[in-house]
N, C-alpha and C positions, 0 to 999 in steps of 0.2 A: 504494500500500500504506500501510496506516495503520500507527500502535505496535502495536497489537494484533495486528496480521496478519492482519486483512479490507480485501479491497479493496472499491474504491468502483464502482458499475455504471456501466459503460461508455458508458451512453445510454439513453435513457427509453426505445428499443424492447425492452431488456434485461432495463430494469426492467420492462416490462409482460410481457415471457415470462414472466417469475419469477412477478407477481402470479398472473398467469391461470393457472401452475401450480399454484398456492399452492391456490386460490379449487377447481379442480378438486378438488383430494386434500382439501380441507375437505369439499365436499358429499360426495366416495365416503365420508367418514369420520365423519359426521352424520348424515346421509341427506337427501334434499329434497324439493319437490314440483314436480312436473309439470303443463302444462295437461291436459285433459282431449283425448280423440283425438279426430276427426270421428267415428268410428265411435258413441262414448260417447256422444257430443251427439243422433246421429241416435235413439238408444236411449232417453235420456229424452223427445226429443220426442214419439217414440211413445209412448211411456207416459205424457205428458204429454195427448196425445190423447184416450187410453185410458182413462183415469181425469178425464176432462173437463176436465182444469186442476190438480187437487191433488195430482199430481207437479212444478208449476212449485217451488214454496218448496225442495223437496228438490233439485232441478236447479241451482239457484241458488246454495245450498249449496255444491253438490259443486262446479261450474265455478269459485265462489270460490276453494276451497280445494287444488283440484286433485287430483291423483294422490301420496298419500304413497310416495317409492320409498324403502325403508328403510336403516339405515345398513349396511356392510361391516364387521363387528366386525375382520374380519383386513387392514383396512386400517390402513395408519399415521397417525396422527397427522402433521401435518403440523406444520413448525418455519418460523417464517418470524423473521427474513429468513432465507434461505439459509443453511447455513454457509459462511464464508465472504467472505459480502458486506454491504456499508457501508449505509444505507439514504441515499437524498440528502440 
């Protein structure tokens, strides 16, 4: 226990819970991107086909940039470190 009264984490696998909590309730509360599915991929190839090649640039694009999933407005904010805890 410190003067302030946080303690200090017990062990890096501690601290990495905490992180990887952290890092979750950030992206539910931002929003992120995802890769794109097989299903997606098989979709522009076809229409890649389809249009003789001038769906590849837009394909390219997309698999770049991914799946925008958006943020959870009624998610919290997330507080790091912990309350409560020291950072090492």
């Amino acid at each position: 226990m410190t003067d302030d009264g946080r303690r200090e984490f017990a062990s890096q696998a501690e601290y990495d819970h905490y992180a990887a909590q952290f890092r979750a309730m950030r992206r539910k509360h931002d929003g992120y991107r995802e890769p794109l599915s097989p299903n997606q991929h098989i979709l522009h190839l076809l229409l890649s086909v389809f249009t003789l090649g001038l769906w590849v640039p837009v394909w390219i694009i997309r698999a770049v940039q991914g799946n925008r999933v958006p943020a959870d407005p009624s998610a919290p904010m997330p507080e790091w470190p912990p309350p409560g805890f020291k950072l090492p």
